[in-house]
N, C-alpha and C positions, 0 to 999 in steps of 0.2 A: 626251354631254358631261357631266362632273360638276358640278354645282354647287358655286360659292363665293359669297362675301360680294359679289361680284360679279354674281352673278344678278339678276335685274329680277324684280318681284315678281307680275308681269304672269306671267310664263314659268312659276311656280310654280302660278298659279290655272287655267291653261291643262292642268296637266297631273293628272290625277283621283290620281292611287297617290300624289303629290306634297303633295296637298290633304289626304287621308288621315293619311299620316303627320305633316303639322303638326299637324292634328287632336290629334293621338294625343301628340305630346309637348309642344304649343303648345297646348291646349285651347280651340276656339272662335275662335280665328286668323281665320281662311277666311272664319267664319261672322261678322263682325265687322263692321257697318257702312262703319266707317273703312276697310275695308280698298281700296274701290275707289279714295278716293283715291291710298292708294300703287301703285297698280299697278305705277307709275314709275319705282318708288325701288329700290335696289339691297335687298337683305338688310343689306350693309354698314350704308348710312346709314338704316334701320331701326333696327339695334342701335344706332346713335347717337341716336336721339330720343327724348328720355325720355320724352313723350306716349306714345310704342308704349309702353309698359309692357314691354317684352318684353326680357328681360338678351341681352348678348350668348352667353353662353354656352350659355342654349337655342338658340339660331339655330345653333351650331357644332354642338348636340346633333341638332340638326333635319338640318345638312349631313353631318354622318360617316352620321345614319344612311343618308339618301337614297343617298349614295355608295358604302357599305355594300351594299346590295340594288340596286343599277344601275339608282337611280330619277334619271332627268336628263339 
């Protein structure tokens, strides 16, 4: 199943090639304290919190690629 802005952030840290590539174009994502509390949270309402620091448009860079390589 592909990933969207719909995904659960849970689903993402669950899966190793997944964690990699935020790594890789989110840098340190994964490795982020905060990150356990969103486990929850969608990608969507991610890119809405301006706490994450993180633009929405990395997150969609983060989606084509997984989607891209039939990570999901």
């Amino acid at each position: 199943m592909a990933y969207t802005m719909d995904t659960i952030v849970g689903d993402i840290l669950a899966n190793p090639d997944a964690c990699a590539l935020m790594d890789e174009i989110i840098p340190g994502t994964t490795k982020n304290p905060m990150i356990k509390m969103a486990k929850g949270f969608t990608l969507g309402k991610i890119a809405k919190t301006p706490a994450a620091k993180i633009p929405e448009a990395k997150i969609q860079e983060f989606l084509d690629a997984c989607n891209a390589k039939g990570i999901g």
